[in-house]
Structures are given as C-alpha cells and as structure tokens.
TORVEX-175045 format. One record per residue (C-alpha): residue number from 1; residue in three letters; x, y, z. Coordinates in Angstrom, 2 decimals. Example, Ala and Ser with C-alpha at 12.3 -4.5 7.8 and 13.67 -1.06 7.14 Angstrom:
R  num  residu       xx       yy       zz
R    1     ALA    12.30    -4.50     7.80
R    2     SER    13.67    -1.06     7.14
//
This chain:
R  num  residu       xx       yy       zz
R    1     UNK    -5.91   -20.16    22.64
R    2     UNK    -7.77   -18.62    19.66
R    3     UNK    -5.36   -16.23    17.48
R    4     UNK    -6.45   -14.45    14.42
R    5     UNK    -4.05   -12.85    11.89
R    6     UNK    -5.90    -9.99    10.73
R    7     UNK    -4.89    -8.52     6.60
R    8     UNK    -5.60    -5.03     5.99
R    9     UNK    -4.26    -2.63     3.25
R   10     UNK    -4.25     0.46     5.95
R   11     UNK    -5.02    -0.02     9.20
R   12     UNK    -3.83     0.88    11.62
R   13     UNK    -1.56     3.51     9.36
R   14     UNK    -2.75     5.79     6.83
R   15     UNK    -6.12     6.75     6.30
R   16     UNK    -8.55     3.88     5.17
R   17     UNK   -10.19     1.30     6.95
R   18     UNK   -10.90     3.41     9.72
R   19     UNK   -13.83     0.89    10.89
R   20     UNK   -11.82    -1.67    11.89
R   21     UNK   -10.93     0.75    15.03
R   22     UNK   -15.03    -0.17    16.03
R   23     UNK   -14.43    -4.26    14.49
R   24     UNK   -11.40    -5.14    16.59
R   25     UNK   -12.53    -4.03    19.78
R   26     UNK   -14.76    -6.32    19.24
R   27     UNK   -12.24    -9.28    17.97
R   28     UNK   -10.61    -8.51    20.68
R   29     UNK   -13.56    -9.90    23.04
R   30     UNK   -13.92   -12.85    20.98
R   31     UNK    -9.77   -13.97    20.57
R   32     UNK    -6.45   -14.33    22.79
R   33     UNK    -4.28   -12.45    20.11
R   34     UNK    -4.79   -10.32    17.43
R   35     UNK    -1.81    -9.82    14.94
R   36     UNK    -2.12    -7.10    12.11
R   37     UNK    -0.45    -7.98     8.72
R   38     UNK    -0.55    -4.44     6.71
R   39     UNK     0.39    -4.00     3.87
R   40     UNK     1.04    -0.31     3.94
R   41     UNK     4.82    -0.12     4.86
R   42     UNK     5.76     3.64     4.66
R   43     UNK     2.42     6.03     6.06
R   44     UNK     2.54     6.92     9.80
R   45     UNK     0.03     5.16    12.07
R   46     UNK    -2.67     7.04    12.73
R   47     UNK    -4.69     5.05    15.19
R   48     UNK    -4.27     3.92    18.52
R   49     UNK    -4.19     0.24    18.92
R   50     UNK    -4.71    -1.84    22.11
R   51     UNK    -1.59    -3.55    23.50
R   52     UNK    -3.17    -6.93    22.83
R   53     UNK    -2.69    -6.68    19.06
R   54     UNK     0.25    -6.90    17.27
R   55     UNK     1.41    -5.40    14.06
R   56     UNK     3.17    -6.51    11.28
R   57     UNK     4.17    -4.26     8.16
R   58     UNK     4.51    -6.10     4.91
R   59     UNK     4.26    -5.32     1.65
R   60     UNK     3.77    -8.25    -0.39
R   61     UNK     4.78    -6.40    -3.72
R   62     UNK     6.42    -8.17    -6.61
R   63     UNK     9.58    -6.98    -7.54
R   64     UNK    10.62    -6.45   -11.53
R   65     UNK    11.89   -10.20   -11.48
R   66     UNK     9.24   -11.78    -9.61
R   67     UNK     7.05   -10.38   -12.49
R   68     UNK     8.95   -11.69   -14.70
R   69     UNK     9.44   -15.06   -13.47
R   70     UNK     5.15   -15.45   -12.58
R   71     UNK     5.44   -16.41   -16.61
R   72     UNK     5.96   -20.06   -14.82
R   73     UNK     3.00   -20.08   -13.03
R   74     UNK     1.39   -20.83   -16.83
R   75     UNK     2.37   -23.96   -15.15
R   76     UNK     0.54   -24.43   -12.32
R   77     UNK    -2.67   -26.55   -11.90
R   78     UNK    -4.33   -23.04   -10.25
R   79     UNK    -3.78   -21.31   -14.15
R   80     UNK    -5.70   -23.98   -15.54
R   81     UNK    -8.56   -23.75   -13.04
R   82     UNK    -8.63   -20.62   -13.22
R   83     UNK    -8.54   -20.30   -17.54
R   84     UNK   -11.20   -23.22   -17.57
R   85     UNK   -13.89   -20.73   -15.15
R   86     UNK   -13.42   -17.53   -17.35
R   87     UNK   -14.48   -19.68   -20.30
R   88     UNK   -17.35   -22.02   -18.79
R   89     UNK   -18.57   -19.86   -16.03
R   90     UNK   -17.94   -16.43   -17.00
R   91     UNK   -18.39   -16.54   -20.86
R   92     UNK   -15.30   -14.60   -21.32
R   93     UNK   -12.40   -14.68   -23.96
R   94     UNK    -8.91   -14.61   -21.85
R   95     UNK    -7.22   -11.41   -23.47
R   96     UNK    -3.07   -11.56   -22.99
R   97     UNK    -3.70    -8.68   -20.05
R   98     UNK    -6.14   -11.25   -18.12
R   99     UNK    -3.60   -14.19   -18.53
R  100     UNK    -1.50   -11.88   -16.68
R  101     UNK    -3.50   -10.70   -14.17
R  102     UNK    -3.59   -14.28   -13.42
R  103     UNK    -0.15   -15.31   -13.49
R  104     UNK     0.62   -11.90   -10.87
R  105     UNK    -2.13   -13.42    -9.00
R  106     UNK    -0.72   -16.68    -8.37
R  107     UNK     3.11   -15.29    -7.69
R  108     UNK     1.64   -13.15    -5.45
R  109     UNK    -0.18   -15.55    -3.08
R  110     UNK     2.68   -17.58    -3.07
R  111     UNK     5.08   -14.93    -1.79
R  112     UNK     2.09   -14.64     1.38
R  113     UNK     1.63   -18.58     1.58
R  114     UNK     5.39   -18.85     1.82
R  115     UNK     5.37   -15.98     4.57
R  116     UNK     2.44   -17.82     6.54
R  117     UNK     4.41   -21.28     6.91
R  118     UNK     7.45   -19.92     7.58
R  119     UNK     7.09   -16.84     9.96
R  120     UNK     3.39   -16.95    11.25
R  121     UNK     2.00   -20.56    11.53
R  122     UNK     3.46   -22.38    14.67
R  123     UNK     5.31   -25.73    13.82
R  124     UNK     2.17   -27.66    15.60
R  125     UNK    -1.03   -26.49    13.90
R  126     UNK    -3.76   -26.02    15.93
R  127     UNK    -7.54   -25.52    14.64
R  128     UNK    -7.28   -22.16    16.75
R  129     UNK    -6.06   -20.32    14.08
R  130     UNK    -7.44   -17.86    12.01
R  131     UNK    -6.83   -15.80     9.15
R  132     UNK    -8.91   -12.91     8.07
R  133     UNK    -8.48   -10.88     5.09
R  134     UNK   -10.55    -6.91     5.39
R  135     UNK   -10.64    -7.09     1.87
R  136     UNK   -10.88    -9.88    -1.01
R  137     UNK    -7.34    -9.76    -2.39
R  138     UNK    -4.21   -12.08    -3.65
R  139     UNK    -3.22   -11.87    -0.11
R  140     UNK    -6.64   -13.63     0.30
R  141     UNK    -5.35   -16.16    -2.44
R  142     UNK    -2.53   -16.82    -0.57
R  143     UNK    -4.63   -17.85     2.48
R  144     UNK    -6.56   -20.45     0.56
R  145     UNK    -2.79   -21.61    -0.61
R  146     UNK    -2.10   -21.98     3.40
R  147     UNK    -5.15   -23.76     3.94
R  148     UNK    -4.55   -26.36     1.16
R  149     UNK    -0.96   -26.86     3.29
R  150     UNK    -2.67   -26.76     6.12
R  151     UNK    -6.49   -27.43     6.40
R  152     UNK    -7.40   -27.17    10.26
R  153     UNK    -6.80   -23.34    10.26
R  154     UNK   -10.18   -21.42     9.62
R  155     UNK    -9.41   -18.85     6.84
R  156     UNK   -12.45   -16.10     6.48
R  157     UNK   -12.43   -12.84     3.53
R  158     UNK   -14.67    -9.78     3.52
R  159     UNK   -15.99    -8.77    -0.13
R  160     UNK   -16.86    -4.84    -0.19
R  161     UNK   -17.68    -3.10    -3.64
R  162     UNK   -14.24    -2.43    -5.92
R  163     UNK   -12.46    -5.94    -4.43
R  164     UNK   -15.86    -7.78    -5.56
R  165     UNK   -17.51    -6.04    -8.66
R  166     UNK   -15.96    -6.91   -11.88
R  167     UNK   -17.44    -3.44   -13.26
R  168     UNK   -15.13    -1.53   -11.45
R  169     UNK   -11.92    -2.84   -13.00
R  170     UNK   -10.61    -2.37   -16.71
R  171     UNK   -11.05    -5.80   -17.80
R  172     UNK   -14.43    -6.60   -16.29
R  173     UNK   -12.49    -9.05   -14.45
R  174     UNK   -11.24    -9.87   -10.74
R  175     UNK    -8.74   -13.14   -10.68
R  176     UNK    -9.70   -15.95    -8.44
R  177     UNK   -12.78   -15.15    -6.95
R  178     UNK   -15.02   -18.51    -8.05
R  179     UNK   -11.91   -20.36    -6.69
R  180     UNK   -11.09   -18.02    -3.31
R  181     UNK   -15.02   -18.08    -2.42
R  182     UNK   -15.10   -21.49    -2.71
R  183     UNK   -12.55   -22.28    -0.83
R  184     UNK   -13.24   -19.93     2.25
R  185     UNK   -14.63   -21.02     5.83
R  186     UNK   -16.43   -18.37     5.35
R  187     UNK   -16.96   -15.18     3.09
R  188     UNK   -18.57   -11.96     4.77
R  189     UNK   -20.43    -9.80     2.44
R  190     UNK   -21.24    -6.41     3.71
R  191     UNK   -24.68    -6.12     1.58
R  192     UNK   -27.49    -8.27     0.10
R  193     UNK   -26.61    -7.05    -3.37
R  194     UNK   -22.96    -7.86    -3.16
R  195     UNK   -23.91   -11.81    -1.99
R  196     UNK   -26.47   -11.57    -5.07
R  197     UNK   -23.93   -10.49    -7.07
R  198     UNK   -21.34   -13.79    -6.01
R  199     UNK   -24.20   -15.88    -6.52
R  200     UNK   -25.35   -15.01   -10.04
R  201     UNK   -22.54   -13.57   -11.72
R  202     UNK   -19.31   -15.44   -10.05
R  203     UNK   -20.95   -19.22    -8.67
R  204     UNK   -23.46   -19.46   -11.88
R  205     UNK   -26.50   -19.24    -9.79
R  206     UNK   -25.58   -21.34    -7.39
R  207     UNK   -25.87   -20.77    -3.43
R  208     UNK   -23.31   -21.19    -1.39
R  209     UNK   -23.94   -21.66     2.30
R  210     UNK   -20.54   -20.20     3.33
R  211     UNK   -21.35   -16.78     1.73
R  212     UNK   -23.11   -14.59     4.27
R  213     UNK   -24.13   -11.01     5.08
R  214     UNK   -22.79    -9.52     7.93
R  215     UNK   -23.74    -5.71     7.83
R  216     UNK   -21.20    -2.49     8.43
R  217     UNK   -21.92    -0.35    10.81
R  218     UNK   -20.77     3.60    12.58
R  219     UNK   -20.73     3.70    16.04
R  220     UNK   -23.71     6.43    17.36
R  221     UNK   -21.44    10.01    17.85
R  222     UNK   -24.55    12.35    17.38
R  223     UNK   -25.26    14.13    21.00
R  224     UNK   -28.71    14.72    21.19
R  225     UNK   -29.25    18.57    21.19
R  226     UNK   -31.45    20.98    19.52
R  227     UNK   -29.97    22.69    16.01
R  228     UNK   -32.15    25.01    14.32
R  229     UNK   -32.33    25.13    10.55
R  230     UNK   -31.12    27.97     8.59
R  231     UNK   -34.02    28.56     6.61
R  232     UNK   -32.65    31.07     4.62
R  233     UNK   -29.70    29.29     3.37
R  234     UNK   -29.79    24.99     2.87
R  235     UNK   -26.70    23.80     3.77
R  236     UNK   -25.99    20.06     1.01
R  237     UNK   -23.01    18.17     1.84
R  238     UNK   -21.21    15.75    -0.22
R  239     UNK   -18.18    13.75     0.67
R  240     UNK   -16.37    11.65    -1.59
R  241     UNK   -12.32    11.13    -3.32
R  242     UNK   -12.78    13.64    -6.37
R  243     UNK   -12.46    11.37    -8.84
R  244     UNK   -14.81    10.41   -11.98
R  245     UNK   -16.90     7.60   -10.77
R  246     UNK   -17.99     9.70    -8.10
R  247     UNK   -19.99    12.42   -10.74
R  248     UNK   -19.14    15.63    -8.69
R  249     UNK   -19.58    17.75   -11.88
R  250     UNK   -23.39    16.30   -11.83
R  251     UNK   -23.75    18.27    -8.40
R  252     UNK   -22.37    21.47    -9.34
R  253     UNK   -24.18    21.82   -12.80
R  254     UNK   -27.42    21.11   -11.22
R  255     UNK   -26.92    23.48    -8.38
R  256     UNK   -26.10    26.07   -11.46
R  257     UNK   -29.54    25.51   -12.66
R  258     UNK   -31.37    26.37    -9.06
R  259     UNK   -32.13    30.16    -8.89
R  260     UNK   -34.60    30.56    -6.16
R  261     UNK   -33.37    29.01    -3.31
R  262     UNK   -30.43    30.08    -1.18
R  263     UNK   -27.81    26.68    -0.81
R  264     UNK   -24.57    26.14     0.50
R  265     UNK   -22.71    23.23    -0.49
R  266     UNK   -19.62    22.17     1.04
R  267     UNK   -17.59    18.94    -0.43
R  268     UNK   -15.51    16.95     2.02
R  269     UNK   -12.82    14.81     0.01
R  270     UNK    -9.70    15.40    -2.24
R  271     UNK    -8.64    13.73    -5.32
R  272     UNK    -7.26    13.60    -9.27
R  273     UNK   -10.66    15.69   -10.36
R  274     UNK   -10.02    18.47    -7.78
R  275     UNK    -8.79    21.17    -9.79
R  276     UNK   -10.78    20.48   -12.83
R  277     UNK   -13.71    20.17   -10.72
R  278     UNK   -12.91    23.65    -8.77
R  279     UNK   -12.63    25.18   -12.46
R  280     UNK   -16.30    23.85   -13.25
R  281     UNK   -17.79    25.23   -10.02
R  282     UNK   -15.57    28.60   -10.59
R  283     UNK   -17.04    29.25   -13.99
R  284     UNK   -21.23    27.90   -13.06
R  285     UNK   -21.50    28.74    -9.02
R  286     UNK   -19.50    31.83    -8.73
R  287     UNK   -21.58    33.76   -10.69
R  288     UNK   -25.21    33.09    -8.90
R  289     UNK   -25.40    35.43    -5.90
R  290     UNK   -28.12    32.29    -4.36
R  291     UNK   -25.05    29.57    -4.29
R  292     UNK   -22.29    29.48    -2.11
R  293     UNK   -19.29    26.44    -2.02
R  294     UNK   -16.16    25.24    -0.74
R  295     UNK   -13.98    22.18    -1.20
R  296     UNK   -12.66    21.61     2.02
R  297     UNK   -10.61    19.14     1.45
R  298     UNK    -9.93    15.92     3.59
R  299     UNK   -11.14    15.60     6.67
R  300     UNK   -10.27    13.14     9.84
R  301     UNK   -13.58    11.15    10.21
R  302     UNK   -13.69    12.25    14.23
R  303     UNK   -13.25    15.78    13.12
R  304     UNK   -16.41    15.28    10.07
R  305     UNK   -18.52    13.61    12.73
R  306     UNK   -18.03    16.33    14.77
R  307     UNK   -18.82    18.83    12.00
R  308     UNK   -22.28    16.27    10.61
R  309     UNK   -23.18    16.91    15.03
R  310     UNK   -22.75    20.93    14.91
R  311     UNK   -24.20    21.64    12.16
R  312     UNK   -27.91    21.69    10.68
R  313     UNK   -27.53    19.90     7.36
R  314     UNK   -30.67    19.61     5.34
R  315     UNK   -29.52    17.02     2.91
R  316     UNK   -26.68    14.58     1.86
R  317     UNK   -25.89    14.03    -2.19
R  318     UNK   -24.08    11.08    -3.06
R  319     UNK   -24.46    10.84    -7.27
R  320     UNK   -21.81     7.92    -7.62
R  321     UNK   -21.83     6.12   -10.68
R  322     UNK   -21.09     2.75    -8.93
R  323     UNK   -21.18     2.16    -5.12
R  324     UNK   -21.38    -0.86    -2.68
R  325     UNK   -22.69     0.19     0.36
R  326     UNK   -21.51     3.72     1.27
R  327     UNK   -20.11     4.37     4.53
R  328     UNK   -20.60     8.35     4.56
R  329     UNK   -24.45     7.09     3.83
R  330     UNK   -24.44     5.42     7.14
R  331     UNK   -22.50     7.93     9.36
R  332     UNK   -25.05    10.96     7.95
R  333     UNK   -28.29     9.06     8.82
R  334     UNK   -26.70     7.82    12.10
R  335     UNK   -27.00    11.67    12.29
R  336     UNK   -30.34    12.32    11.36
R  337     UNK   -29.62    13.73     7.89
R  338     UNK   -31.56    12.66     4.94
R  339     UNK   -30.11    11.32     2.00
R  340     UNK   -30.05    11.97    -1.66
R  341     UNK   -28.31     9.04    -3.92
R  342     UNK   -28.18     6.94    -6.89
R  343     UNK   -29.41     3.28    -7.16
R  344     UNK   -26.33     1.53    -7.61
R  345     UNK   -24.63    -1.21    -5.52
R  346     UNK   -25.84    -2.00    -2.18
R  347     UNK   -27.26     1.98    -1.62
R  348     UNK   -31.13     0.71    -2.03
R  349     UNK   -30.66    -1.23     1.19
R  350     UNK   -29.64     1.93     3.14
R  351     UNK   -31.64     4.91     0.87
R  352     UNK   -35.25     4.39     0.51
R  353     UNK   -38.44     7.17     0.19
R  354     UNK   -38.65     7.08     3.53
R  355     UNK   -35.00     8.57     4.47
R  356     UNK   -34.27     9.72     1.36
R  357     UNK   -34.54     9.94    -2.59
R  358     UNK   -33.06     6.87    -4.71
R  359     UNK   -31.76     8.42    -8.24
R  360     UNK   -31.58     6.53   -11.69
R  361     UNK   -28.18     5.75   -12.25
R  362     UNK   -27.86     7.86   -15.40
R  363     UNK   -29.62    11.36   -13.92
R  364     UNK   -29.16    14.27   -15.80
R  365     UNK   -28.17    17.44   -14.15
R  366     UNK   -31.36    19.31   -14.73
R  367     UNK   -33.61    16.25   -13.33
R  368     UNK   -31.47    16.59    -9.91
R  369     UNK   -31.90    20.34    -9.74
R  370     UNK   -35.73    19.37    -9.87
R  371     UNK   -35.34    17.13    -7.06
R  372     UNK   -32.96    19.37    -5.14
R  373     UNK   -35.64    21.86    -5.84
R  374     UNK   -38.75    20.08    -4.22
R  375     UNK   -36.86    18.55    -1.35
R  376     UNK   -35.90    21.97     0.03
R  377     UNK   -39.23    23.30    -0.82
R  378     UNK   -40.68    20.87     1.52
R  379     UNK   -42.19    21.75     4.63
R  380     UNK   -39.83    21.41     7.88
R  381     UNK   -42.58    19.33     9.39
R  382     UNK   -42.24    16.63     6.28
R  383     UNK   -38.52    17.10     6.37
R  384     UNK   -38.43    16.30    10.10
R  385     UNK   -39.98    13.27     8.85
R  386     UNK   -36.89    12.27     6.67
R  387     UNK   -35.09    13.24     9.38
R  388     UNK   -36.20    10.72    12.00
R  389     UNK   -36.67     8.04     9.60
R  390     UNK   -32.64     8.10     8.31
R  391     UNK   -31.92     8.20    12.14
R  392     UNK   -33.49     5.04    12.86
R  393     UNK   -32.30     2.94     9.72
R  394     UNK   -28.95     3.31    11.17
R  395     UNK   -30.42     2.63    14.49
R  396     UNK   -31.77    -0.91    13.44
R  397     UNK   -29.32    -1.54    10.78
R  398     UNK   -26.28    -0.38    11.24
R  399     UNK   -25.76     0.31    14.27
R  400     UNK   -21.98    -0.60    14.78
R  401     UNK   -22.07    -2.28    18.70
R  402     UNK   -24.81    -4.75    17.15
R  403     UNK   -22.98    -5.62    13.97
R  404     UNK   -19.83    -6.26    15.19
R  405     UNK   -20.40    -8.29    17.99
R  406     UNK   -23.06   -10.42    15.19
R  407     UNK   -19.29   -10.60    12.72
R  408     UNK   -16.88   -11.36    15.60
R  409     UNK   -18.92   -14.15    16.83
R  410     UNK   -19.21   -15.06    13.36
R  411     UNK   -16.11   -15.28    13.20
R  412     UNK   -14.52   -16.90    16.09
R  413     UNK   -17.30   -19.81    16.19
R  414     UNK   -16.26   -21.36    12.92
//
C-alpha cells in the first residue's frame, strides 16, 4: 500500500496553491492514500477534495518560548554543518540575524520530525511511504530529520521561485538548502533556471542526479469559439499581488506616455501597493481621454479563466522584477494571448519572440510605452501569429494532463 503525506501551506483552504487541485488527481492514480498536512489552520476550505484524501491542519509555528529555547540548537551537529557551508560554499559572513534564521530552522523541523514519529509514521516502517513537501520549507527540514530516523521512507520537495532564490529574501539567504537537497530522494524543480540556479549557486557547480525538472502546468479551459478584436480599443491585462517586486507603477507610467492608441487595462490582484498604486494611475491615466483602467481586485482563478475565454485580450504585461516561472504566463497562452514580460527567473523558458516580447530587467517606462506602442500597431494578421504560437507553447509544454501524470509517476516510482 503506497501512502503519501502531502505538505502544503494552503491547500485545500485559502487561496494559494490552487494547482495542486490538477496534481492530486493525479497522485491519486498513482497512491492508496493521500493525507494533507496544511499548515494554514484558520481560512475556510475552498476546494473540493476527493474522499480518498485526508486532511490534517497544523501549524507548525514556534511559540515565544520555543524561540527562545532554539538558542540550544547552537548545539546541534546540524548548526555546525550548516555555519561551515555559508562560509566554504557560499562565501558568506554569518550576521547574528542568519545564526538565527538557523537556529528557528532547526527548532522548527524538530517540532515536524517529532510530529511524523509520533502521530503519522506507523510503528512498522514500510518503504511505501512518502513524504512530499509543495514547497521547500523547515517543514521540508523536518522530513530529512524523519528520514535520518527512519531511512526506508522516500521523502521528495518541490523548489518554486521565493522558497529557492536567495534574492528574494532580506539576507540573501535561505537556511538548509545545500543540506535539504542533498538529502532528498528527490527534488522537483519546476524550471531549467531554478535547477541551474541549485547547481551553481547552492551545490558549487556540482550536479546532482536527484535534482530534476518536472514542469507546471494549467489544465486547457479555453472553448474554442470565435472573439473578434476591438480594434478601436486594446484591451492589456495584468494580474499580479500589488506589491513592489511586481513594478505595477512601470505599467501605468508607460501607458501615461501612449497618446494615439485607444487601451484598456484592467489589473486582476490586490495587495499592500493598492492604494498608492490607484493614486499613481488617478493622477497619470485619468486625465488622457485614450486610456481607460480598473483594479478589479481578486479574482477566483475559475472565474479569471472564464473572463481570459470571453474576452478578446490583445496582450498580457507581466514587468516583475524577479519571477520563477509565472503561472498567470501559462494560463494566458493556454488561452491564446500573447505575452509581454521581463527576463527574470524561469520566464525565458515560457516568453520568447515568437509568443511574446522578453523585457530587460531594468526597463524604463518610456522604452515599454515604445513596445506597447509597436505591438498594437501591428497588423492583426502578425498578431494572430503571436496568438497561435503562445497557444501551442502551453500545448507542448505545459499542458497540465501531461505534466502531472510525468511528476506523479515521478514520484511514486522512487
């Protein structure tokens, strides 16, 4: 009897992770039992789950003491290890908020190790068990802990962008992740530039056989029925959290700058930047009689993919200033709709001159009204061209029936 204990941070409550309702459909074809261990304890579930999979909320917080009492993990072999990589491998002087970092790290995966062996593993092991963490995290730590305890289990992680780039976080630091990816049966990277990244930056330049790509993917929603183009007004979509790394401002002052073309531009998303952002486009779009906007706020994927299926849109903007591999990339193009993003992350494996236009990571505003400007002024024969060509990368790459049955079997044949 195969059983996989499946981590996620969302899923099946909240809002995230809303692929894994394609991914375990797919697990489920592949193992006996399925158990969920979320970590979101409070948000009500917002997907539908079949009855073969079983959920378990816990939080694996740290409480005020625990924090306080990870100072003794300055003790532990897995410190040392850890101290000894950030000098040799990643040339980096420990400040007092990395030692820390580490020291939460280690507490952490205890409190899950200690919850495996006591509540989840059976008293006889059995090398038909699985653990599989969505994301890279200390819960993830934890599972290598297990492992050590108990080494015929099979534990697998999934590295995505912010749970894998050191970039992304204050200290230009992640803790564990030379010692998790080592340790891993296997680890499931969702791009080519994200296993580049392990390889040079995390391993030293060395390969590691157990670190594979194993592609995303949206399941095809786009019914196949004529939409005519506005050609009066372009209709530019954007959907991202409002938030800084995403660049929204860079959208609205270049739209500012266009005066001879008629656009609508609608942004799907919410976040910190919202009003701030609303301000910006208040004070630059409201003025120009040739530009029209909304924020609409967040959307229910089902309800967006209904919209992306209804609608003519002549063009997706994505102006991120770090990305792995964007999901809204691959549900427009499964839709037909070209793209417009920067070169960062994974986004030159989806986005090429083909589908789309790749953007230097630091664009000004007036260089993407230019390009906004001769897209749109292209003829609808060449952007029918775009058009067909984002359509079928998602049909040969990402293509969600084909990539999850390719990471289940992954998966369940270790």
């Amino acid at each position: 009897m195969k059983k996989l204990f499946l981590f996620t941070v969302n899923y099946p409550f909240s809002h995230g992770e809303h692929l894994l309702e394609l991914e375990t459909q797919h697990l489920l074809k592949k193992f006996d039992a399925i158990t969920i261990i979320c970590s979101d304890t409070s948000s009500i579930q917002n997907y539908e789950i079949d009855d073969n999979i079983q959920v378990i909320r816990k939080a694996f917080r740290l409480s005020p003491f625990e924090k306080k009492t990870s100072l003794f993990c300055f003790f532990t072999i897995q410190f040392w290890i850890e101290l000894f990589t950030i000098i040799t491998v990643y040339r980096k002087i420990p400040t007092l908020s990395i030692i820390y970092s580490i020291l939460l790290s280690i507490k952490q995966a205890k409190k899950v190790q200690n919850f495996l062996e006591k509540e989840i593993i059976p008293k006889e092991i059995y090398s038909n068990l699985f653990f599989y963490s969505w994301w890279t995290l200390p819960s993830t730590l934890g599972m290598v802990f297990t492992k050590t305890n108990n080494p015929t289990i099979k534990i697998i992680t999934k590295a995505h962008a912010t749970d894998l780039y050191f970039e992304r976080h204050k200290n230009n630091y992640l803790p564990f992740r030379k010692y998790i990816y080592s340790k891993m049966d296997r680890t499931i990277c969702i791009s080519n530039n994200g296993k580049t990244y392990i390889e040079k930056n995390i391993n030293g330049n060395k390969i590691n056989d157990n670190i594979i790509i194993r592609r995303l993917g949206i399941v095809n929603r786009f019914k196949y029925k004529e939409i005519v183009s506005n050609n009066e007004i372009k209709t530019i979509i954007s959907c991202s959290n409002l938030i800084p790394l995403k660049r929204i401002e860079l959208i609205i002052e270049s739209l500012s700058l266009i005066n001879d073309i008629k656009i609508n531009w609608i942004h799907f998303g919410r976040g910190e930047e919202k009003e701030n952002l609303m301000l910006l486009a208040d004070n630059l779009l409201s003025p120009k009689e040739n530009i029209s906007y909304s924020f609409s706020g967040y959307i229910m994927n089902k309800e967006l993919m209904s919209f992306y299926n209804n609608n003519y849109i002549d063009l997706f903007i994505n102006v991120s200033e770090y990305e792995g591999i964007p999901l809204t990339l691959m549900e427009v193009m499964s839709f037909g709709i070209p793209t417009i993003a920067t070169n960062v992350g994974g986004v030159n494996e989806l986005v090429n001159k083909k589908n789309g236009i790749l953007l230097d990571k630091n664009i000004t505003s007036l260089y993407l009204s230019t390009i906004l400007i001769d897209y749109l002024s292209l003829t609808s024969d060449c952007q029918k061209q775009y058009r067909m060509s984002a359509r079928k990368t998602w049909e040969e790459k990402y293509n969600s029936d084909s990539n999850f049955e390719i990471l289940a079997k992954t998966i369940s044949s270790l």
